[in-house]
VEXDONU-8590 format. One record per residue (C-alpha): z, y, x; residue number from 1. Coordinates in nm, 3 decimals, decimal comma, always signed. Each point is the difference from the previous one (the first is absolute). Layout:
<rs>
+---------+---------+---------+-----+
!       Z !       Y !       X ! pos !
+---------+---------+---------+-----+
!       Z !       Y !       X ! NUM !
...
+---------+---------+---------+-----+
</rs>
This chain:
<rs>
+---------+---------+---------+-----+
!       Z !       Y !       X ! pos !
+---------+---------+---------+-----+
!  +0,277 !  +3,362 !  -0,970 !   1 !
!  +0,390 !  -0,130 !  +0,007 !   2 !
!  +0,193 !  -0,015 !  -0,287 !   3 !
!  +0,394 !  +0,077 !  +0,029 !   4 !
!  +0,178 !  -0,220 !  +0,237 !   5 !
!  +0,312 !  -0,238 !  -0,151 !   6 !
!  +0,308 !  +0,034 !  +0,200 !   7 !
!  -0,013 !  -0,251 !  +0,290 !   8 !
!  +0,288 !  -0,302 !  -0,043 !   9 !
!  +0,312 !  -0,041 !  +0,211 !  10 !
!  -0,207 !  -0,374 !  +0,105 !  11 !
!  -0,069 !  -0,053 !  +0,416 !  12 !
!  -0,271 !  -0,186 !  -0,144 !  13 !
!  -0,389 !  +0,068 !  +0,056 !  14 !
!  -0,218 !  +0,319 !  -0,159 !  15 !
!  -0,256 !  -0,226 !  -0,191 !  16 !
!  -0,339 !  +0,136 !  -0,154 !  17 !
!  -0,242 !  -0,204 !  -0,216 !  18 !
!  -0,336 !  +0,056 !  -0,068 !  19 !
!  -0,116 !  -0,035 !  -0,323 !  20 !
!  +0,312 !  +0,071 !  -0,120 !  21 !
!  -0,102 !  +0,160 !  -0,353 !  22 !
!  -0,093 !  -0,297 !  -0,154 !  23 !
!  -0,034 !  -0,407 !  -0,017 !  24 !
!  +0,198 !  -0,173 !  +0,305 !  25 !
!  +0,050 !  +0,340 !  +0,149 !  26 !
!  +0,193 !  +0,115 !  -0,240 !  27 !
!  +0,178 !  -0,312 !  -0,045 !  28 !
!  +0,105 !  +0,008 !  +0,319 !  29 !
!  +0,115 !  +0,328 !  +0,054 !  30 !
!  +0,197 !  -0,038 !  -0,305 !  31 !
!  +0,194 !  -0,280 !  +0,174 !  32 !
!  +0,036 !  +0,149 !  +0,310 !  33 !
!  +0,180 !  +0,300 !  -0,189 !  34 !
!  +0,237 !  -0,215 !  -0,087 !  35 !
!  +0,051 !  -0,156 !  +0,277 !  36 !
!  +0,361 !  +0,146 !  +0,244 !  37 !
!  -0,199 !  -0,152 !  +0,312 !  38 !
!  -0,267 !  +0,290 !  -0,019 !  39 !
!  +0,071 !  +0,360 !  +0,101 !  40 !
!  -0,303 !  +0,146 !  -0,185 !  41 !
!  -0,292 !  -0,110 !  -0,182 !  42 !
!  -0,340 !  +0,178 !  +0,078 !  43 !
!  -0,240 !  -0,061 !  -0,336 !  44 !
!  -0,380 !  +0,088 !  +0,173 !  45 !
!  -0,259 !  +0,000 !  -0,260 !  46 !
!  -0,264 !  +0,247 !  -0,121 !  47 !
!  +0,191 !  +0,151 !  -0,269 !  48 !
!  +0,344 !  -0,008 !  -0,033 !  49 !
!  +0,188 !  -0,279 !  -0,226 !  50 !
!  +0,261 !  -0,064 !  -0,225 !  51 !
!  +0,289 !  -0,207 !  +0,183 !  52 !
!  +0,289 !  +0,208 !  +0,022 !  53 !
!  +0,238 !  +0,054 !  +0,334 !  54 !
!  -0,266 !  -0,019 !  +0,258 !  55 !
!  -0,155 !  +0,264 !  +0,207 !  56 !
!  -0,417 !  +0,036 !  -0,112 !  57 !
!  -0,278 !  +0,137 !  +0,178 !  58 !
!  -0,343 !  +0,041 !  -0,133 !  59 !
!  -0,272 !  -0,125 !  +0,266 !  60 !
!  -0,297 !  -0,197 !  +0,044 !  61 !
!  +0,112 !  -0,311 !  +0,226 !  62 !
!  -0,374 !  +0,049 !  +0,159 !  63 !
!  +0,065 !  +0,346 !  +0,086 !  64 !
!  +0,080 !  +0,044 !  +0,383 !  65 !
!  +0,266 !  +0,265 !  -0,099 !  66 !
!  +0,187 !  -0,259 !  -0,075 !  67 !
!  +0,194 !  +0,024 !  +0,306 !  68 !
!  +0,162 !  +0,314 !  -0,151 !  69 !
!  +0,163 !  -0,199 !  -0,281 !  70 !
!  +0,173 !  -0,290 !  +0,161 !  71 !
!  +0,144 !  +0,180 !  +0,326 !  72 !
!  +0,311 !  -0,112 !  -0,118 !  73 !
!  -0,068 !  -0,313 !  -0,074 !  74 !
!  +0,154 !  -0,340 !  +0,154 !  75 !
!  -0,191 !  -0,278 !  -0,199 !  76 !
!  -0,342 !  +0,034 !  -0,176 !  77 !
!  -0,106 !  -0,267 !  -0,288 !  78 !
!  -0,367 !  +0,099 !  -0,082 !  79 !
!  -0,126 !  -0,113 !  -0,327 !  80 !
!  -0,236 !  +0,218 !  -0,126 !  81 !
!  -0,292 !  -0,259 !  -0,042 !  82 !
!  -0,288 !  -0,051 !  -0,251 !  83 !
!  +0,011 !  -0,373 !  -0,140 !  84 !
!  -0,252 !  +0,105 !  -0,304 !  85 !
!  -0,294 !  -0,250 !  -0,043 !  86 !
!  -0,190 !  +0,234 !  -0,165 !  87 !
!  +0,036 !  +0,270 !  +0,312 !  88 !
!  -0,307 !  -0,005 !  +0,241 !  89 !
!  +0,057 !  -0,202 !  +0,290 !  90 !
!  -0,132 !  +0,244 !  +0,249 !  91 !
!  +0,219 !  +0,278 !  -0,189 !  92 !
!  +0,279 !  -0,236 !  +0,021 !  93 !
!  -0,024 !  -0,105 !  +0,314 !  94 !
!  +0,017 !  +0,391 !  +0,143 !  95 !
!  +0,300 !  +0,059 !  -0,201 !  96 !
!  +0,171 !  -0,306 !  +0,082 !  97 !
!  -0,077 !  -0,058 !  +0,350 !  98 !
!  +0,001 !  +0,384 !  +0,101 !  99 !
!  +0,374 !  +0,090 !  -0,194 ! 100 !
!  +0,128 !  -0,324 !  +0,197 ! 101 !
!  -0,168 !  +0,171 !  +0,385 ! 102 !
!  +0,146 !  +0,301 !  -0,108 ! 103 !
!  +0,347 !  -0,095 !  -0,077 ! 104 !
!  +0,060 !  -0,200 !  +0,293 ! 105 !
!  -0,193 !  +0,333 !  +0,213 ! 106 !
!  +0,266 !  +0,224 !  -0,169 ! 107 !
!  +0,311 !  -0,215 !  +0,065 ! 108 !
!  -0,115 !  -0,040 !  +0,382 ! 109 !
!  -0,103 !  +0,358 !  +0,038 ! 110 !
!  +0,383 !  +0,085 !  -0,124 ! 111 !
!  +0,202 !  -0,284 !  +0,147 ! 112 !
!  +0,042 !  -0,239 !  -0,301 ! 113 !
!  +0,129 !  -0,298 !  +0,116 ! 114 !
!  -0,055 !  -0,235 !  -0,271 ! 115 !
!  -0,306 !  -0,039 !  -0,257 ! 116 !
!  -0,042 !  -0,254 !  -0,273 ! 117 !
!  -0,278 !  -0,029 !  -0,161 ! 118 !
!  -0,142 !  -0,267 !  -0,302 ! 119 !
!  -0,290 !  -0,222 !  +0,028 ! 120 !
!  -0,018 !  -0,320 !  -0,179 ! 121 !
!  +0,035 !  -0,385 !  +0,066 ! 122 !
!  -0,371 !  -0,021 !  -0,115 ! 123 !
!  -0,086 !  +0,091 !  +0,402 ! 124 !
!  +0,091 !  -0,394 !  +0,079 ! 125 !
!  -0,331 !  -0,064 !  -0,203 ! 126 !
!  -0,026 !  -0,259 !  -0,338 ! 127 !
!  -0,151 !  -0,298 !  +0,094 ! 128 !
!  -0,064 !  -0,336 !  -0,089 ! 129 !
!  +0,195 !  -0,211 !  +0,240 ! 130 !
!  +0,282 !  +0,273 !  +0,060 ! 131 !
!  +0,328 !  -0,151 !  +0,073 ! 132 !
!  +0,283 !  +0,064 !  -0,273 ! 133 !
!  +0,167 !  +0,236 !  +0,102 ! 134 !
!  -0,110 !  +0,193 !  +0,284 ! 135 !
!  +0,215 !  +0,030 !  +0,248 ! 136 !
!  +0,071 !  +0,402 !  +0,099 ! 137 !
!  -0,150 !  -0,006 !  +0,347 ! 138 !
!  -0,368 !  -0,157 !  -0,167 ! 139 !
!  -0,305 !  +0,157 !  +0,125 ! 140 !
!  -0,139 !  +0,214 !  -0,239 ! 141 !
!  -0,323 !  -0,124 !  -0,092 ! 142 !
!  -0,096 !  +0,232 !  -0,266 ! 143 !
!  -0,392 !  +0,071 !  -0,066 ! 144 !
!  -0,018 !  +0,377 !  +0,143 ! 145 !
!  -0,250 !  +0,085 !  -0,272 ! 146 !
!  +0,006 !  +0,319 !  -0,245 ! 147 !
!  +0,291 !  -0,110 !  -0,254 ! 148 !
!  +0,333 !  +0,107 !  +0,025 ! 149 !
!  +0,089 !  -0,296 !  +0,247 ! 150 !
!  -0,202 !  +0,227 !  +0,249 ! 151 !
!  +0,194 !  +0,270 !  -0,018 ! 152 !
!  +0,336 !  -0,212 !  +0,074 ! 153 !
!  -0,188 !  -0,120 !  +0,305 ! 154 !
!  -0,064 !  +0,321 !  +0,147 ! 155 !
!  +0,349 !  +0,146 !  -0,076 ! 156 !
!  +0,155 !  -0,317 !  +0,161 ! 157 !
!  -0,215 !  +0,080 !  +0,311 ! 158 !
!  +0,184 !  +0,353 !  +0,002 ! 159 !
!  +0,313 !  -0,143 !  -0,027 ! 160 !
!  -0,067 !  -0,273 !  +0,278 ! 161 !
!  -0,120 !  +0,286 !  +0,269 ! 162 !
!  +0,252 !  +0,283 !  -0,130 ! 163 !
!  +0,268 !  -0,106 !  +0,276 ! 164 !
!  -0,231 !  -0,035 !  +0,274 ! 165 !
!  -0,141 !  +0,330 !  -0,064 ! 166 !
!  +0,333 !  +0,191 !  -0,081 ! 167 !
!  +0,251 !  -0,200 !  +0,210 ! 168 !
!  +0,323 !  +0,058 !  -0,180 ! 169 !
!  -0,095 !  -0,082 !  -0,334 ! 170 !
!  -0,007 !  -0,331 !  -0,237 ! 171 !
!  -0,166 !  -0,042 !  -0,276 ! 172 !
!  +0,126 !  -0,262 !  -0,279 ! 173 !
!  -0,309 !  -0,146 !  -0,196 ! 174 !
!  +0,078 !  -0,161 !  -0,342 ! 175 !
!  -0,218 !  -0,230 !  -0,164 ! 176 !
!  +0,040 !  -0,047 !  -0,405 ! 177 !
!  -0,105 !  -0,314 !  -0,154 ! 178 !
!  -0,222 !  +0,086 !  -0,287 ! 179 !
!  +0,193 !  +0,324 !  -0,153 ! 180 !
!  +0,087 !  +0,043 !  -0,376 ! 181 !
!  +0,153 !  +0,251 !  -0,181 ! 182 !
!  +0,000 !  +0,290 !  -0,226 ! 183 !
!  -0,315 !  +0,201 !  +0,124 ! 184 !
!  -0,123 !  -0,246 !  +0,234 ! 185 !
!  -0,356 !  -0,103 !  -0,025 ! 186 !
!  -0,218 !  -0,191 !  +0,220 ! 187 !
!  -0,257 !  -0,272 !  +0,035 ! 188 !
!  +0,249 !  -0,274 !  -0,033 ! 189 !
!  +0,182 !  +0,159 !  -0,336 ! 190 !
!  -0,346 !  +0,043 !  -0,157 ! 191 !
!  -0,030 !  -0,365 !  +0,045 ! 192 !
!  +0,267 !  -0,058 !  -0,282 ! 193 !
!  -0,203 !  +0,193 !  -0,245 ! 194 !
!  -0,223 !  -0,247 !  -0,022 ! 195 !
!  -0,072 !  -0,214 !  -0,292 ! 196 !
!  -0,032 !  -0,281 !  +0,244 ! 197 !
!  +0,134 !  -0,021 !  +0,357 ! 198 !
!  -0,285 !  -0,089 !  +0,249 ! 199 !
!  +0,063 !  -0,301 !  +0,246 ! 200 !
!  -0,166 !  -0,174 !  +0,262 ! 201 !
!  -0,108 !  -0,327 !  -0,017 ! 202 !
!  +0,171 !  -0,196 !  +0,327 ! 203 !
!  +0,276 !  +0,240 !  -0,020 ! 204 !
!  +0,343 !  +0,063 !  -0,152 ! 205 !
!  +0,130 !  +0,366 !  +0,026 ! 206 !
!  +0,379 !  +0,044 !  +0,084 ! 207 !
!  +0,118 !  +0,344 !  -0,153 ! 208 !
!  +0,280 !  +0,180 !  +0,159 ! 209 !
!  +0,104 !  +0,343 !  -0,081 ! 210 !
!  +0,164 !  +0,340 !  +0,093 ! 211 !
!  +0,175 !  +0,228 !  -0,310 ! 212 !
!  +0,020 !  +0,346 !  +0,152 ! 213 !
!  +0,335 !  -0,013 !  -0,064 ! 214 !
!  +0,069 !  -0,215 !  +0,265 ! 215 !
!  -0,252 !  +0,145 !  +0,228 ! 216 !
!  +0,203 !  +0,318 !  -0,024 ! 217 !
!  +0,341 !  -0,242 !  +0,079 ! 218 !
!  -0,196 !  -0,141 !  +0,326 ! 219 !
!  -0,121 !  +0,382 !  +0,076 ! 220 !
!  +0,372 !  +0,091 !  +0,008 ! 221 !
!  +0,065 !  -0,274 !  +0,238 ! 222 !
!  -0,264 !  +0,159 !  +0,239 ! 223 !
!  +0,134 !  +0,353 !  -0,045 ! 224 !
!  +0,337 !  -0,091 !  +0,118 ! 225 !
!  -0,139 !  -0,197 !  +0,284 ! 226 !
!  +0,150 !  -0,284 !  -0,116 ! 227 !
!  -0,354 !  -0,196 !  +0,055 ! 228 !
!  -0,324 !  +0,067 !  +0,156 ! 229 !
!  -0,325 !  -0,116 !  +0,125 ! 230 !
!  -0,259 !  -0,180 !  -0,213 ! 231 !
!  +0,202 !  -0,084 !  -0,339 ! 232 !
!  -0,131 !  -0,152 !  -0,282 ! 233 !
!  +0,158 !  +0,043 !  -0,351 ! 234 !
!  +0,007 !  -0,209 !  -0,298 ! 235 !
!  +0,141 !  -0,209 !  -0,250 ! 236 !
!  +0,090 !  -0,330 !  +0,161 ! 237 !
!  -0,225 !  -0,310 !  -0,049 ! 238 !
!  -0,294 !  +0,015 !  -0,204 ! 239 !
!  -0,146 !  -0,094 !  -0,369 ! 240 !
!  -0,251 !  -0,321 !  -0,020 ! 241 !
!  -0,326 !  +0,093 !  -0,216 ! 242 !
!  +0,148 !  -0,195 !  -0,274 ! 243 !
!  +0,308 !  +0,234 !  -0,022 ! 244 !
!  -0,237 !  +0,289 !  -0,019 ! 245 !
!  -0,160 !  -0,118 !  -0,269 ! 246 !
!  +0,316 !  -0,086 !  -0,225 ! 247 !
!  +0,182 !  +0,283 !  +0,112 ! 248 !
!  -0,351 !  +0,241 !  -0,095 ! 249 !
!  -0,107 !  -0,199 !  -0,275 ! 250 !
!  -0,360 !  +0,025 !  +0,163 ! 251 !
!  -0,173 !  -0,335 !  +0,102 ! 252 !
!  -0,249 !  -0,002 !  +0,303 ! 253 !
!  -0,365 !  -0,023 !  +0,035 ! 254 !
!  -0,088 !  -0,196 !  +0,311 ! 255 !
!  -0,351 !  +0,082 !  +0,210 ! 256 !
!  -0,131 !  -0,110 !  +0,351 ! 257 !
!  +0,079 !  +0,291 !  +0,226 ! 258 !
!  -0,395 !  +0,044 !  +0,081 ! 259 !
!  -0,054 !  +0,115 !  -0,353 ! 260 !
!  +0,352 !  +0,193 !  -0,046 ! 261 !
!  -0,046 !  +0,182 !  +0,320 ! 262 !
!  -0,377 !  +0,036 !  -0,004 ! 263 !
!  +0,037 !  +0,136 !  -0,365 ! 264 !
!  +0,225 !  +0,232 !  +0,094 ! 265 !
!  -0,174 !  +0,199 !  +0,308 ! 266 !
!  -0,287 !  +0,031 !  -0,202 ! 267 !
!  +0,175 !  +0,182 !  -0,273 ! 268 !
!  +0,164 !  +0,185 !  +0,248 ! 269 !
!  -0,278 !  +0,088 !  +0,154 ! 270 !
!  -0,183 !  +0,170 !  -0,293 ! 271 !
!  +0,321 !  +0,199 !  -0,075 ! 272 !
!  +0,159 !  -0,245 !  -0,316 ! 273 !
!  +0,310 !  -0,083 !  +0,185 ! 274 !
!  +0,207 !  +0,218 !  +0,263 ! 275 !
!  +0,154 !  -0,256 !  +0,245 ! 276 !
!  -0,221 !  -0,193 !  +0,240 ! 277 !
!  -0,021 !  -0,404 !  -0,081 ! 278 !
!  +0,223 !  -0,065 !  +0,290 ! 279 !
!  +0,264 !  +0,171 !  -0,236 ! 280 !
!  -0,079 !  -0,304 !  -0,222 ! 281 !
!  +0,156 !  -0,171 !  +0,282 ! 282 !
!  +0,379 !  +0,116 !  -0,052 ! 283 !
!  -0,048 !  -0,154 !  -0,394 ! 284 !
!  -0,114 !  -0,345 !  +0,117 ! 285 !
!  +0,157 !  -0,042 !  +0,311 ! 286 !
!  +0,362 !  -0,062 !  +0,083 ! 287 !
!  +0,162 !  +0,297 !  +0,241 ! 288 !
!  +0,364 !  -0,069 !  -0,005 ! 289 !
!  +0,232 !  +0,142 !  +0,254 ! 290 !
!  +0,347 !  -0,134 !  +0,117 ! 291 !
!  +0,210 !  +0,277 !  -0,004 ! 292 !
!  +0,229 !  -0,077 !  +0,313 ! 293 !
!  +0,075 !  +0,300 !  +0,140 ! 294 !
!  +0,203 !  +0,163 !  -0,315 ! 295 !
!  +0,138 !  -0,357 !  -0,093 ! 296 !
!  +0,155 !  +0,001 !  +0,348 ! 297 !
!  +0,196 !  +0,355 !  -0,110 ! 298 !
!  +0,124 !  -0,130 !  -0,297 ! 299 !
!  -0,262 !  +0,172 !  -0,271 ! 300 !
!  -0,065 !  -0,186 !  -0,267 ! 301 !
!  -0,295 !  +0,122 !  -0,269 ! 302 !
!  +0,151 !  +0,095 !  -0,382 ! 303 !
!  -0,320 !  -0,172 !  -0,175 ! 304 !
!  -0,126 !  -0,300 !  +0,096 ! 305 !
!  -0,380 !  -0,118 !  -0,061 ! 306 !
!  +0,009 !  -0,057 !  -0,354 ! 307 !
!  +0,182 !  +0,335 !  -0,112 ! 308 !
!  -0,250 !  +0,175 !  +0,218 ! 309 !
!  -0,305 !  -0,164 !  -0,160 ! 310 !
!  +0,182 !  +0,092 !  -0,296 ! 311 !
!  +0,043 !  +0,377 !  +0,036 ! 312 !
!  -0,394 !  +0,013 !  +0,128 ! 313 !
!  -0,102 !  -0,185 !  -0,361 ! 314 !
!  +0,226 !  +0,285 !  -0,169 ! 315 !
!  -0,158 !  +0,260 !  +0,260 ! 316 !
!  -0,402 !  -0,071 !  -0,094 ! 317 !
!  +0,110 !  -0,065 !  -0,369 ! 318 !
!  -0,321 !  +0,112 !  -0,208 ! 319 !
!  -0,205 !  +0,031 !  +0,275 ! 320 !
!  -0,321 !  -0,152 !  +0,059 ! 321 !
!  -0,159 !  -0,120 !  +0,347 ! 322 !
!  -0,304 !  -0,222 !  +0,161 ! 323 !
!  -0,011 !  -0,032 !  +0,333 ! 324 !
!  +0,204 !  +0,288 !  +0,093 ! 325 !
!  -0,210 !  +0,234 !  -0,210 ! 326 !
!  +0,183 !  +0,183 !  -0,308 ! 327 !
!  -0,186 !  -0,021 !  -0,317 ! 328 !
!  -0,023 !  +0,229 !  -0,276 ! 329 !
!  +0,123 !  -0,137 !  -0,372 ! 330 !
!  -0,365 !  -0,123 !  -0,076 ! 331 !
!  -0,074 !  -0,178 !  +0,324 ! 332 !
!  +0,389 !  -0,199 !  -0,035 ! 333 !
!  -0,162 !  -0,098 !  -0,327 ! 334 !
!  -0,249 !  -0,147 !  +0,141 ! 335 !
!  +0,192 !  -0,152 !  +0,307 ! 336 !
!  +0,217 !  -0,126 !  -0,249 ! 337 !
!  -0,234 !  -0,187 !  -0,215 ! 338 !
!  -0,192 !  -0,152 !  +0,290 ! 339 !
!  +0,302 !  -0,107 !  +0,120 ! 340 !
!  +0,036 !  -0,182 !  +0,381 ! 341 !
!  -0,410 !  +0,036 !  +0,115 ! 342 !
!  +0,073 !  +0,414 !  -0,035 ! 343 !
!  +0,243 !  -0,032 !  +0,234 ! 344 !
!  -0,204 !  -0,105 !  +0,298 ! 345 !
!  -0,381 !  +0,160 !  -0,091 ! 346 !
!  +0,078 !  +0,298 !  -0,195 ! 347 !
!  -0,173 !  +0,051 !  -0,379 ! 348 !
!  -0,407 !  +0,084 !  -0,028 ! 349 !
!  +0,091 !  +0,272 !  -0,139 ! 350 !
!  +0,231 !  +0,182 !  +0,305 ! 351 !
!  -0,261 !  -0,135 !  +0,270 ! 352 !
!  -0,299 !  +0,144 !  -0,174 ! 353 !
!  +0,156 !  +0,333 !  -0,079 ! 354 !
!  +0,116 !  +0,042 !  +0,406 ! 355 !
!  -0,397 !  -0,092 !  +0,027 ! 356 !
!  -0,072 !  +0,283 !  -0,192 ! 357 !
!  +0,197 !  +0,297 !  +0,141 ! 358 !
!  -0,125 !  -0,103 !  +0,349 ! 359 !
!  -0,366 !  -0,003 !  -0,091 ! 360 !
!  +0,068 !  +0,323 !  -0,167 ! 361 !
+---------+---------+---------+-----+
</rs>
């Protein structure tokens, strides 16, 4: 269904619609475009209708082929409507996430939209050991294709990559978030800050770098008005040492060999304790920090820098308890908490045996 239509502006700039546009960076964004002069109209696509003011909604499902019928007049498309949960099943994930992305860009070619922008993550360059800091832009990405969220990005980046040669005529801007934070966000890597301890590698000295939505939404602006494209990664600039984590969180670490802290982890993961694969263990551990060249070279410049970000995740996951990615109930964040650091890596008795149970019954 459509709701009523806003009067169009007196801007010669570009119709824009966003997916997801009802809530989280969706609706951040869309409330920045409306107050932007360079757009003609804003286009809020989501399933049910939101509550930003002076833009034009329309209610539909972004995997719906009929799609088509709501974007007609549409000149750029910014396609947001993903599923970051942990606690989502990856195959249920996957379908939404990789299937809304085929179907947007299927939609904008079938109806002549020249321009898509979509959102993946600078997680695709892979976290590893002996990664250069920063990567440069143009890095292969050497992500593990496995069933976390990372996969996803993968196969949405291989959309965007064979878009153009498929539907000559059209570009498609990828951007690629350093680790996002933010009111509502919550993933693998903010899970890892509600911890009692935070888990490192032996060998190995993470570099933290991060993205506050609100500057995400700054560099999605950017794209909209075409004033940068390609492969663009967003974040603050530079990066925090471990040792600035740990002042800045209050949290000390709690160092393992990698064999046990990855070895620990797909087991537990594989008898249903934690949601994210071990190789999501890898984007804790490991550094993954991206030079953000391309929106330097315009000018753009993020509002929060490393530290504030860090600082608006601790305020973000305040009260909240995590191991290894998996949320725990009041009672088992007792228990995390008084066994402190080991907890973090191998899970309590207690949560292992009870998974035990409900799969033998």
């Amino acid at each position: 269904m459509s709701t009523r239509e806003v009067r169009p502006r007196r801007s010669t700039g570009p119709v824009v619609a966003v997916t997801g546009a009802a809530d989280g960076i969706g609706r951040a964004l869309v409330a920045r475009l409306a107050d932007s002069g360079d757009i003609k109209k804003v286009v809020g696509l989501d399933d049910h209708r939101g509550d930003v003011s002076g833009i034009t909604w329309r209610v539909v499902d972004v995997r719906d082929p009929q799609l088509t019928n709501r974007i007609s007049d549409v000149d750029v498309i910014v396609h947001l409507d993903m599923d970051l949960s942990p606690d989502t099943d990856h195959r249920e994930r996957r379908a939404y996430n990789v299937r809304g992305a085929q179907t947007v860009i299927t939609a904008a070619a079938a109806v002549r939209v020249r321009r898509v922008i979509v959102m993946t993550s600078a997680m695709v360059y892979g976290a590893q050991a002996d990664n250069p800091v920063p990567l440069p832009e143009d890095a292969p990405l050497a992500a593990e294709p496995d069933d976390g969220i990372v996969g996803d990005f993968l196969e949405i980046e291989e959309l965007a990559a064979m878009a153009p040669v498929a539907h000559p005529g059209m570009t498609v801007t990828v951007l690629r978030p350093a680790a996002l934070v933010g009111p509502g966000i919550d993933t693998v890597v903010t899970r890892h800050f509600e911890a009692p301890r935070l888990l490192t590698v032996k060998g190995c000295e993470p570099r933290w770098q991060f993205c506050h939505i609100d500057d995400l939404v700054s560099a999605l602006e950017l794209a909209v008005t075409g004033e940068i494209s390609g492969r663009v990664a967003v974040g603050s600039e530079g990066w925090l040492e471990q040792d600035e984590v740990e002042q800045i969180t209050g949290r000390r670490r709690f160092e393992l060999p990698a064999v046990i802290t990855f070895g620990t982890a797909q087991r537990l993961h594989r008898i249903g304790v934690t949601p994210a694969p071990a190789t999501d263990l890898h984007y804790v551990v490991y550094p993954w920090v991206a030079d953000c060249a391309t929106l330097r070279q315009v000018g753009w410049k993020p509002a929060h820098d490393n530290a504030e970000a860090l600082a608006a995740l601790l305020e973000e996951v305040s009260g909240r308890h995590a191991v290894v990615g998996r949320r725990l109930a009041r009672k088992e964040a007792t228990m995390a908490t008084a066994a402190g650091a080991t907890v973090a890596v191998i899970g309590t008795a207690a949560i292992v045996r009870r998974a035990r149970r409900k799969r033998r019954s």
